[in-house]
C-alpha positions as protocol buffer text, in pm:
chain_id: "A"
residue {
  index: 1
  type: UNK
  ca { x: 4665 y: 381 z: -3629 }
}
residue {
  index: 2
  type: UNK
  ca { x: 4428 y: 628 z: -3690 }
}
residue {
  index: 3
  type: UNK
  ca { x: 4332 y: 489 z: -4046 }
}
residue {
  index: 4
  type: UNK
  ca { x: 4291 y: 137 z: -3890 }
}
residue {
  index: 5
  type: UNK
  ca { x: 4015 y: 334 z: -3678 }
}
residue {
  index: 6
  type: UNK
  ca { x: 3833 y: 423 z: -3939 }
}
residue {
  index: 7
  type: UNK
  ca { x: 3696 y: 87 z: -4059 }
}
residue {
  index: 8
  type: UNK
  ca { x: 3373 y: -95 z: -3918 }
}
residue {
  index: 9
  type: UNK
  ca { x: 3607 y: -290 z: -3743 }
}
residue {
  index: 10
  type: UNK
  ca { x: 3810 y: 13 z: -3526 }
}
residue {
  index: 11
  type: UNK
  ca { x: 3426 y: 164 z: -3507 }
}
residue {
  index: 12
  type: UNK
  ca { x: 3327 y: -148 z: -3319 }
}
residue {
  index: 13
  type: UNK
  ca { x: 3666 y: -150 z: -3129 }
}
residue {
  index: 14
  type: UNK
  ca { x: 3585 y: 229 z: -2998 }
}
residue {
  index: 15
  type: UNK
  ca { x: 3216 y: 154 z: -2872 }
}
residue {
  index: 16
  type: UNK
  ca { x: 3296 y: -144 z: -2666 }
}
residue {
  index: 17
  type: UNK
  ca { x: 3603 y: 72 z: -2501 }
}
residue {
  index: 18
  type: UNK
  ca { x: 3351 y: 315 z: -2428 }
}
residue {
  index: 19
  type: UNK
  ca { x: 3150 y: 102 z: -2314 }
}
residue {
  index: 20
  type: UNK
  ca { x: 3367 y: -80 z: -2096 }
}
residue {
  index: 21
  type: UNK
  ca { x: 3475 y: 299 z: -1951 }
}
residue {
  index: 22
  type: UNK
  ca { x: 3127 y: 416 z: -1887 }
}
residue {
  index: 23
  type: UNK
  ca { x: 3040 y: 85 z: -1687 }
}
residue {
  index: 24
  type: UNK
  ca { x: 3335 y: 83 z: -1491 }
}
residue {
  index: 25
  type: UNK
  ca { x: 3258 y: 457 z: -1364 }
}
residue {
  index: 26
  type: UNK
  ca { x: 2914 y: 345 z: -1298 }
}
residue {
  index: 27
  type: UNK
  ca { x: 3060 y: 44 z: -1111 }
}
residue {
  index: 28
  type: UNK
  ca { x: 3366 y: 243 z: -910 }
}
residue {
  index: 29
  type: UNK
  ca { x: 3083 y: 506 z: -802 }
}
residue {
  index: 30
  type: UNK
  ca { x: 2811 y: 273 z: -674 }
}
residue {
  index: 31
  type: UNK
  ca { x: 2543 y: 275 z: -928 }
}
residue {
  index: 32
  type: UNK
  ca { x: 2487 y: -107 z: -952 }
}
residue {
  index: 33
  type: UNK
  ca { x: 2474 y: -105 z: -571 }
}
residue {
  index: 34
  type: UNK
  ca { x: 2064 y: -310 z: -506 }
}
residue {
  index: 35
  type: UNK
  ca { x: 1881 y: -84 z: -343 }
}
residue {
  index: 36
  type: UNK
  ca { x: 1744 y: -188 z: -78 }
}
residue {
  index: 37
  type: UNK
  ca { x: 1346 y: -317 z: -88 }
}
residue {
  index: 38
  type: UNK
  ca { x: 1158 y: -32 z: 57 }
}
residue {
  index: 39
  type: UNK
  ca { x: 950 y: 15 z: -193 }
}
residue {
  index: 40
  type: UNK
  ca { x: 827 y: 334 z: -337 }
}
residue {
  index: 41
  type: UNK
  ca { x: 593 y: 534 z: -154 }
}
residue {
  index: 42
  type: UNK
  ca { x: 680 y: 777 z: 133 }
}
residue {
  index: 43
  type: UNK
  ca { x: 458 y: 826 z: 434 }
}
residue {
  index: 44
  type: UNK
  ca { x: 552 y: 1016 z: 738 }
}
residue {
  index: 45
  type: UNK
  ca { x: 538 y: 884 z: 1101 }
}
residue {
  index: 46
  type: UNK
  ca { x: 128 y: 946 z: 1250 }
}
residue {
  index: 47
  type: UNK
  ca { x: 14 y: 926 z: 918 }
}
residue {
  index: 48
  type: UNK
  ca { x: -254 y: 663 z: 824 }
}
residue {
  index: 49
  type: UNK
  ca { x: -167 y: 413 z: 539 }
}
residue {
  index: 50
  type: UNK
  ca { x: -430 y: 235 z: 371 }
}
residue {
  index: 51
  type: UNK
  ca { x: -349 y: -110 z: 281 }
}
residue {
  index: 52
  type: UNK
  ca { x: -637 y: -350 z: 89 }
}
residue {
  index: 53
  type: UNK
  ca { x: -719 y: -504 z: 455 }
}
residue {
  index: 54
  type: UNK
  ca { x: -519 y: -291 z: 688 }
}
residue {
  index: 55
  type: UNK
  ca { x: -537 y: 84 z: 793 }
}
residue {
  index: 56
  type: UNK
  ca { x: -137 y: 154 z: 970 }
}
residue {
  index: 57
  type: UNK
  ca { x: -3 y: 391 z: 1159 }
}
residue {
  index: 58
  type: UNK
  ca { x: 338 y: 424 z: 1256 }
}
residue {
  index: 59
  type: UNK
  ca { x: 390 y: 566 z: 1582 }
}
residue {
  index: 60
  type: UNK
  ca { x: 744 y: 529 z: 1692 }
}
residue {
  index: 61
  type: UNK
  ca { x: 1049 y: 360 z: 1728 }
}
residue {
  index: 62
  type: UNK
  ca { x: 1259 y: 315 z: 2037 }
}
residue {
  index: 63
  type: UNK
  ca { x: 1623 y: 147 z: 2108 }
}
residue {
  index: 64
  type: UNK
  ca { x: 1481 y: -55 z: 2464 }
}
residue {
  index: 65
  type: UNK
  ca { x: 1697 y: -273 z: 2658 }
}
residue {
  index: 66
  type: UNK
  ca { x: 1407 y: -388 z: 2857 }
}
residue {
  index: 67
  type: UNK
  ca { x: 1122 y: -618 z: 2807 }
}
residue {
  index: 68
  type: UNK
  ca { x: 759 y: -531 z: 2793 }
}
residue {
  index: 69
  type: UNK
  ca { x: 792 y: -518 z: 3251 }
}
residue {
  index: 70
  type: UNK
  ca { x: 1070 y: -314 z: 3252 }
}
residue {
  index: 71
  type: UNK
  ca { x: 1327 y: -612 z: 3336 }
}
residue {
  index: 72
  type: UNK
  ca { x: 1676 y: -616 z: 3160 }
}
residue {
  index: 73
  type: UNK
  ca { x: 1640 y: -749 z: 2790 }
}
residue {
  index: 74
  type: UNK
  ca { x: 1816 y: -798 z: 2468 }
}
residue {
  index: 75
  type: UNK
  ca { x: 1852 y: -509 z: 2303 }
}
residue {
  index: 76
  type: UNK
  ca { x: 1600 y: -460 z: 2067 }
}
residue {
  index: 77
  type: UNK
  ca { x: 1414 y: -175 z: 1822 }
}
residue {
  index: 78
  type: UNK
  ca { x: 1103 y: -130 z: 1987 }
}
residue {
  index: 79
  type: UNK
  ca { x: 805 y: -33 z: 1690 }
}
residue {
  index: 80
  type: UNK
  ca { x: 487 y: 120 z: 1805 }
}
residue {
  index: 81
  type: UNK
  ca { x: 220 y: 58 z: 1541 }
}
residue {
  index: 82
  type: UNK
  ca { x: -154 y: 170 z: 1567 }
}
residue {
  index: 83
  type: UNK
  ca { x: -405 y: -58 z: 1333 }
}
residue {
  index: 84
  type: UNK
  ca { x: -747 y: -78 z: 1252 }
}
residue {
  index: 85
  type: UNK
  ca { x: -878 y: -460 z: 1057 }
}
residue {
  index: 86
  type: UNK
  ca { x: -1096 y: -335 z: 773 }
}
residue {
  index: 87
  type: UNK
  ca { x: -1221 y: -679 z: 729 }
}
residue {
  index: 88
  type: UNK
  ca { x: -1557 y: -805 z: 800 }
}
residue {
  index: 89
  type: UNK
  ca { x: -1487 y: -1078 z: 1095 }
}
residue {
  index: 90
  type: UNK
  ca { x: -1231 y: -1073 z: 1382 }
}
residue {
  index: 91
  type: UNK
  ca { x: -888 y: -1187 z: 1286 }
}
residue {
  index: 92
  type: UNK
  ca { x: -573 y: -1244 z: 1565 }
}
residue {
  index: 93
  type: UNK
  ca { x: -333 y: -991 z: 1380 }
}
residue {
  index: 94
  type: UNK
  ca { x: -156 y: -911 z: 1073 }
}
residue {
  index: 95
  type: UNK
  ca { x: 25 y: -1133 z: 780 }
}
residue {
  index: 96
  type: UNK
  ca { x: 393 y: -1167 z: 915 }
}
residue {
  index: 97
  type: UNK
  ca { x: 592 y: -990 z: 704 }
}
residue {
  index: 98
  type: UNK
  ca { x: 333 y: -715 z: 649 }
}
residue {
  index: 99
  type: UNK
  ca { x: 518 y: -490 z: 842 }
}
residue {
  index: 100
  type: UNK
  ca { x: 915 y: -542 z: 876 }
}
residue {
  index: 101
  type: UNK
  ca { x: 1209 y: -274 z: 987 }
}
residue {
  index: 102
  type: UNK
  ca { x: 1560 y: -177 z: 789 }
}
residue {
  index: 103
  type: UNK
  ca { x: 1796 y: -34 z: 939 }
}
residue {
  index: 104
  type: UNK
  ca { x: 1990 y: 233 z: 661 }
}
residue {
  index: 105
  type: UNK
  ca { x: 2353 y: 109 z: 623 }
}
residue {
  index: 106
  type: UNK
  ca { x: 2306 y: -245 z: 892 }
}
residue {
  index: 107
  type: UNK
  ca { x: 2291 y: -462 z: 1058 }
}
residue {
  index: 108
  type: UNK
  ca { x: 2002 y: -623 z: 1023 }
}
residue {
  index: 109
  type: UNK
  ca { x: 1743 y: -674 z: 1316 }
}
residue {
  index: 110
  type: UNK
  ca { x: 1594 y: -1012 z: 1341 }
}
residue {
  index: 111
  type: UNK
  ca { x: 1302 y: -1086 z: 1102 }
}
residue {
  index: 112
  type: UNK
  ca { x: 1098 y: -1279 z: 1328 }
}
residue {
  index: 113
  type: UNK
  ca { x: 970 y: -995 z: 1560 }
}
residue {
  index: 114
  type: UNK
  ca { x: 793 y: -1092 z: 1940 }
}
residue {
  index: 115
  type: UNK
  ca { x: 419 y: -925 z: 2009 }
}
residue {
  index: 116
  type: UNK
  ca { x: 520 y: -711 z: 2337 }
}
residue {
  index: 117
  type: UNK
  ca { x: 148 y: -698 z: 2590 }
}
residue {
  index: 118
  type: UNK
  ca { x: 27 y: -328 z: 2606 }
}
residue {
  index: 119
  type: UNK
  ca { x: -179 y: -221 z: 2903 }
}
residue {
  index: 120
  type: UNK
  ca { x: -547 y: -269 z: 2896 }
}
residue {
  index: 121
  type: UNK
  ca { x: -530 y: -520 z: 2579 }
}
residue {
  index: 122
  type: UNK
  ca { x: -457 y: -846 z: 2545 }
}
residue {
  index: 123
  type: UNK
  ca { x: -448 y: -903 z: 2123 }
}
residue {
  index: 124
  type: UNK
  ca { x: -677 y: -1027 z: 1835 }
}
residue {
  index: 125
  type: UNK
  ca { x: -848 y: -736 z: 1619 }
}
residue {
  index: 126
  type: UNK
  ca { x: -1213 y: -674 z: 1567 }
}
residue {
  index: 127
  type: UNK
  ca { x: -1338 y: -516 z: 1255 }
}
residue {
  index: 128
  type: UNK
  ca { x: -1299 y: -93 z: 1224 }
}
residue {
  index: 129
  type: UNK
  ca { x: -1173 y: -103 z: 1581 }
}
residue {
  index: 130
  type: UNK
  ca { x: -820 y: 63 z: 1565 }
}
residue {
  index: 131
  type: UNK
  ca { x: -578 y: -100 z: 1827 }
}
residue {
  index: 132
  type: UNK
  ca { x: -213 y: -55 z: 1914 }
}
residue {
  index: 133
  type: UNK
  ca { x: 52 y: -335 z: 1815 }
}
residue {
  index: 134
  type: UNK
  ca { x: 436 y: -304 z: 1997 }
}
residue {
  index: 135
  type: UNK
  ca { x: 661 y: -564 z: 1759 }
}
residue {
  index: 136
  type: UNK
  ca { x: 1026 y: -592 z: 1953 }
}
residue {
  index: 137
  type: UNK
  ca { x: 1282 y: -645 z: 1670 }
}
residue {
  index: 138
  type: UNK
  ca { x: 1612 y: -808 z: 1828 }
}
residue {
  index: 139
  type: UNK
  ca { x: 1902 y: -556 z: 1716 }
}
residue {
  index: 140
  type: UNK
  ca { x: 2124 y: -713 z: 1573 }
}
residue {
  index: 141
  type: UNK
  ca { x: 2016 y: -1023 z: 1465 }
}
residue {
  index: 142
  type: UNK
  ca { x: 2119 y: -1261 z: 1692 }
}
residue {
  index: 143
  type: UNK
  ca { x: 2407 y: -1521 z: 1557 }
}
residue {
  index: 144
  type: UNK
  ca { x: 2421 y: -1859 z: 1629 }
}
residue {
  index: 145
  type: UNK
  ca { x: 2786 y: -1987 z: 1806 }
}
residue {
  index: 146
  type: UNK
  ca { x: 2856 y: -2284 z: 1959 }
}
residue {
  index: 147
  type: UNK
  ca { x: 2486 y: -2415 z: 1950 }
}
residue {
  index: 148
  type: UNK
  ca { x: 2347 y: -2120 z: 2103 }
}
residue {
  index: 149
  type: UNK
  ca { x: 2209 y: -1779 z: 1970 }
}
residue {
  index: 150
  type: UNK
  ca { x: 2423 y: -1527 z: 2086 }
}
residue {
  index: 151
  type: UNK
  ca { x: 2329 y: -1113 z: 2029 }
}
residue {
  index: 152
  type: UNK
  ca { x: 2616 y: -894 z: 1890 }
}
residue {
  index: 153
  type: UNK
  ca { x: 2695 y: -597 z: 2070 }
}
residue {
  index: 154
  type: UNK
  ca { x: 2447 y: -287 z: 1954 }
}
residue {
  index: 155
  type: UNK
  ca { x: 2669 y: -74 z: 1746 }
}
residue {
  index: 156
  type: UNK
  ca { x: 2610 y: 311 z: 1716 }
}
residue {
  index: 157
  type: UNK
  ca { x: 2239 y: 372 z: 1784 }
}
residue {
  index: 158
  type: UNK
  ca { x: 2061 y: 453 z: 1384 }
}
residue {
  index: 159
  type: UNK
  ca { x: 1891 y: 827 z: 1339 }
}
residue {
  index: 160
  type: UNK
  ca { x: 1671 y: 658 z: 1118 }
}
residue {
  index: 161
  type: UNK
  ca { x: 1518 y: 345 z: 1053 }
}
residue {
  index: 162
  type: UNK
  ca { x: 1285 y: 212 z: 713 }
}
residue {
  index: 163
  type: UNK
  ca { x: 909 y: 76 z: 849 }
}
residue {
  index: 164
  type: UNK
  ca { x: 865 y: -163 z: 559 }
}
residue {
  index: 165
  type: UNK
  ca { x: 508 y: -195 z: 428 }
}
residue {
  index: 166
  type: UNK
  ca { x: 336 y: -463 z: 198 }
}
residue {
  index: 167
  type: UNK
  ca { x: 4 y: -513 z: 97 }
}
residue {
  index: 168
  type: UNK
  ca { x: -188 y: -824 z: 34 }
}
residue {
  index: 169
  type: UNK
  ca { x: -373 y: -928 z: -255 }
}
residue {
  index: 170
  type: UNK
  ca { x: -674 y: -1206 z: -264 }
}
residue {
  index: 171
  type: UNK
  ca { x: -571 y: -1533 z: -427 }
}
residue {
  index: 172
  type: UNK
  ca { x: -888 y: -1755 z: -451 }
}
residue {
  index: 173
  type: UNK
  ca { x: -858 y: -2086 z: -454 }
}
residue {
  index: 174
  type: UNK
  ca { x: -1143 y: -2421 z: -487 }
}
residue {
  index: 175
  type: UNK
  ca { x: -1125 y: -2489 z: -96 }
}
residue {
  index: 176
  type: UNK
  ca { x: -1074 y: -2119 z: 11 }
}
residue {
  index: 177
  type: UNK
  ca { x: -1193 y: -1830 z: -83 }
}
residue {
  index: 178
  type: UNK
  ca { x: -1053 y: -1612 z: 178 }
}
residue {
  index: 179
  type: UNK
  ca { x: -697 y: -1689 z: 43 }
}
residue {
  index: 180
  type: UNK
  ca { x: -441 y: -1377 z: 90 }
}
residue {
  index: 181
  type: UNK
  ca { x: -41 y: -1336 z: -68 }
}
residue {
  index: 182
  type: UNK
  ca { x: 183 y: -1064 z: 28 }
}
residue {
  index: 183
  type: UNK
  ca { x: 271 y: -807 z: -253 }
}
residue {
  index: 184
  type: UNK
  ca { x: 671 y: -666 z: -293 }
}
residue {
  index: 185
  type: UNK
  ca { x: 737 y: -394 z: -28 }
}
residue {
  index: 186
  type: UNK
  ca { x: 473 y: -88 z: -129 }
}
residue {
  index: 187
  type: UNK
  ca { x: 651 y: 182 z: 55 }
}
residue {
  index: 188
  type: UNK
  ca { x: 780 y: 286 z: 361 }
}
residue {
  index: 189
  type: UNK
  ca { x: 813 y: 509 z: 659 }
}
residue {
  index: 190
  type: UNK
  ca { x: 1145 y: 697 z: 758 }
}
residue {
  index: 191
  type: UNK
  ca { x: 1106 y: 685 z: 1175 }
}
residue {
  index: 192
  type: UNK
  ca { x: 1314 y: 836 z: 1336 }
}
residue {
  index: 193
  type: UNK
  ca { x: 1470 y: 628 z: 1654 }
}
residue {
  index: 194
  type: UNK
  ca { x: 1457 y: 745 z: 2052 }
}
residue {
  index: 195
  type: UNK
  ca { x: 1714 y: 554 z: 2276 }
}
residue {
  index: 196
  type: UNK
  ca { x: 1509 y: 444 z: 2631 }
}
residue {
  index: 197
  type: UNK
  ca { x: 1785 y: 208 z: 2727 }
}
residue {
  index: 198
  type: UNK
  ca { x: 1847 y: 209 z: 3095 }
}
């Protein structure tokens, strides 16, 4: 046995059983797990971000089971953002998708987040003119039975939740010059989460 080892043949034999070893430790302990798309900067909650057209701030997060007037609601992660439009003319709000949440370990919120009215403001930004945004994720994502979209139950309320931030990057074109893409996820912001529900 040990002198059919010794060829270039037995050689070759031992690598790919090493191989084959190493992998399945990396495997059985998680390290071909995705990670998930947060992307690689850290900022903490209050602190400014500077993005190519946006300046964010992330103020908070709350578990609400209310709506923006205080009547019963889904239940939904509340995200209280604070921006300021570096551009040059007015613009209604940010890219969707510029901003989205993660919750560490699931389930997912919905993607499509509703605008909730703050007092005294009514939307649309003007130019170096910071102004406060309230996005009300539905937790979890609802799930269609039946025909009709139905909310799971909220499970255990999250410590923590990921404030995904991209940036956006000009793409010119013949008829527009004013042409913007989202970029991969730049970074994020652990918040931590406050349960208001009633």
């Amino acid at each position: 046995m040990a002198a059919a080892l010794r060829g270039p043949t037995g050689r070759a034999a031992l690598v790919a059983a090493a191989v084959v070893i190493v992998l399945g430790l990396v495997a059985a302990f998680g390290g071909f797990r995705t990670a998930p798309p947060v992307g690689a900067a850290r900022w903490a909650p209050g602190a400014t971000v500077e993005l190519a057209r946006w300046q964010v701030v992330v103020d908070r997060v709350e578990l609400s089971d209310t709506d923006a007037y205080g009547s019963p609601g889904p239940t939904t992660l509340r995200l209280h953002l604070r921006l300021t439009w570096t551009g040059d003319r007015s613009t209604y709000g940010p890219t969707t998708g510029l901003v989205t949440l993660l919750v560490p370990g699931g389930p997912a919120p919905d993607p499509q987040p509703t605008t909730v009215p703050t007092a005294g403001y009514q939307g649309g930004f003007d130019p170096d003119v910071p102004r406060p945004l309230v996005l009300d994720y539905a937790w979890p994502a609802p799930t269609a039975r039946g025909g009709k979209s139905v909310q799971p139950p909220a499970p255990r309320v999250p410590a923590v939740v990921q404030v995904v931030l991209r940036d956006e990057y000009s793409r010119p074109t013949y008829l527009d010059d004013d042409n913007w893409s989202l970029t991969g996820p730049v970074g994020h912001v652990s918040a931590p989460v406050r349960d208001v529900r009633r």
